[in-house]
N, C-alpha and C positions, 0 to 999 in steps of 0.2 A: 613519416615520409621525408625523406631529406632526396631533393631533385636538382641533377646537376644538366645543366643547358647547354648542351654542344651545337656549336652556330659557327658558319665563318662569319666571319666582320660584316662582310656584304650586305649580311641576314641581320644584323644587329640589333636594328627597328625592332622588328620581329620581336628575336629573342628578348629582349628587354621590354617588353611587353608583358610576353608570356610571365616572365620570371615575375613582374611586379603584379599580373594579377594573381598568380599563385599567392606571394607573399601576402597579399592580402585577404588570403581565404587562408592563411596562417600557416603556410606551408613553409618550412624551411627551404631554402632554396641555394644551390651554391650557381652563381654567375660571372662568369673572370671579370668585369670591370669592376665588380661591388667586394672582390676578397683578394684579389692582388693589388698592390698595394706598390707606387714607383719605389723602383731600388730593389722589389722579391724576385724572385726568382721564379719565372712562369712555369716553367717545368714542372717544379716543384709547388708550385698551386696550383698546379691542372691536379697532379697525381695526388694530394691532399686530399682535392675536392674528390675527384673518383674513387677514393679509398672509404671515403664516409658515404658516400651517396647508395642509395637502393633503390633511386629513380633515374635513369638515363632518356633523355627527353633528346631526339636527333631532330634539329632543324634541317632539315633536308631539303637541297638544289641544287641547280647547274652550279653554282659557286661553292657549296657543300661538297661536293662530287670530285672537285678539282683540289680540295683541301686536302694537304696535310695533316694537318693539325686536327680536321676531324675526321681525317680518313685513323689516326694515332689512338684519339680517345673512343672513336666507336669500337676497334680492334682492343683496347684494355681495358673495355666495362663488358664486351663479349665473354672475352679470356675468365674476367670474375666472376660473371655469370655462370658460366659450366659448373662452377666451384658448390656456388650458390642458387638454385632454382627458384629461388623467390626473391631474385631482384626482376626489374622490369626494367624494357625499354619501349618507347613510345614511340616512334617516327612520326614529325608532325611535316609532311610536304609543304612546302613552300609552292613547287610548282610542279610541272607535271615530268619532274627527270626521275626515271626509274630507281627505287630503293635498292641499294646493294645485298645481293643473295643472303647473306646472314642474316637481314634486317627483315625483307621481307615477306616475314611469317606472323612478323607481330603488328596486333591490332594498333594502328595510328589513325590519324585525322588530314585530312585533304584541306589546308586551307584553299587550294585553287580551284576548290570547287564553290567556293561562297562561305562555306564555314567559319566562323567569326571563334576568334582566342578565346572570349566569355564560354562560349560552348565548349570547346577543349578543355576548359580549367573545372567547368562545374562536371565534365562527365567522369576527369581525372580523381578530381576529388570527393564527388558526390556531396559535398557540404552544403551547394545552394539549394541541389535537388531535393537531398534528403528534409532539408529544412523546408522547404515548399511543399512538401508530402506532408509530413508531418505536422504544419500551421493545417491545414488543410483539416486531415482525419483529424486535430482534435479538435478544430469547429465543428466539423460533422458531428463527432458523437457528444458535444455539449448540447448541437439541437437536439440530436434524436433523445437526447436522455431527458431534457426539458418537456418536450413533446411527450413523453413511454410514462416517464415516473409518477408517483401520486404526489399531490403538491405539496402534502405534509408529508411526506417521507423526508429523514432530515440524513440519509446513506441512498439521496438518488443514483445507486448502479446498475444499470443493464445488463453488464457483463462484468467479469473479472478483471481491474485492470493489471493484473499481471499474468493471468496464461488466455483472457478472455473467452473464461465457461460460462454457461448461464446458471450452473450451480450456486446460487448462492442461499444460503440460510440467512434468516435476519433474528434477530431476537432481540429483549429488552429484558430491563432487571431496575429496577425499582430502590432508592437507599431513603429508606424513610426518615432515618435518623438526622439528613440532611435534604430532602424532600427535591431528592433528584432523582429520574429517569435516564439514563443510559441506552442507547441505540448500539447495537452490535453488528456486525455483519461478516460473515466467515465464507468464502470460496471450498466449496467442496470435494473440487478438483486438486487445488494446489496448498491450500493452506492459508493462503493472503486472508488478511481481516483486517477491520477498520471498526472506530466507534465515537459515538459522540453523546453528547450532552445533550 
């Protein structure tokens, strides 16, 4: 995901916000104060940044609305879009000035309604949510397997952990020659297997 930030000035708070909690959920992010650089040539790093980006994120308001400059970049990340169906645009309101007819099809966030940037950036990226899902269901099924399994079982699975059938076969195999026991465990849906000493 590389996400370029179309903001007037006005909005800059804002937009520099958003942009730095993206980056810290490791998002690439192109932002005009942080990639043009005095003496470039802003043109020509607007168009840079819009040319790599496959995220167009509109800060959108009354000062947005009256822009040039983002009336310019929303109309040539459109234009690329037709091109490409799978870039996106985001309209993130600012306040309650109606989104311009091109824009307003696609899912954005209302900050004027109470909405906080944390929220836009984890539903953007899904990384904080997925990570909190995920901490989650694998404590659940450390309990539940703790709880289910026998207490010398030394392959406590419940389930498959990769297509999660409850097919599973256990077996054991014996090396006398080194007077070890071997535990096996094979999935009989998918194939997965595991074994231990």
């Amino acid at each position: 995901m590389k996400v370029f930030v179309s903001h007037n000035k006005a909005d800059k708070a804002t937009a520099r916000a958003l942009a730095t909690l993206l980056v810290e959920q490791g998002i690439d992010v192109w932002f005009d104060e942080w990639e043009i650089e005095p003496g470039q040539s802003i043109v020509g790093g607007i168009e840079e940044g819009l040319t790599r980006s496959n995220v167009f994120v509109l800060v959108w308001s009354g000062n947005a609305q009256k822009s040039n400059w983002v009336g310019a970049e929303l109309r040539a990340f459109i234009r690329k879009r037709i091109d490409d169906a799978g870039l996106r645009i985001i309209p993130l309101m600012a306040d309650g000035t109606e989104l311009p007819a091109l824009v307003a099809d696609y899912r954005g966030f209302d900050l004027s309604s109470g909405m906080k940037l944390e929220e836009v950036v984890a539903a953007m990226t899904g990384h904080p949510r997925d990570v909190e899902v995920a901490k989650t269901l694998q404590r659940k099924l450390i309990e539940l397997t703790r709880r289910n399994a026998h207490e010398r079982d030394p392959l406590p699975h419940l389930v498959c952990p990769s297509c999660g059938s409850e097919k599973l076969k256990r077996g054991s195999a014996t090396d006398y020659a080194h007077d070890d026991t071997y535990y096996t465990i094979e999935c009989q849906e998918c194939g997965w297997g595991d074994w231990t000493q």
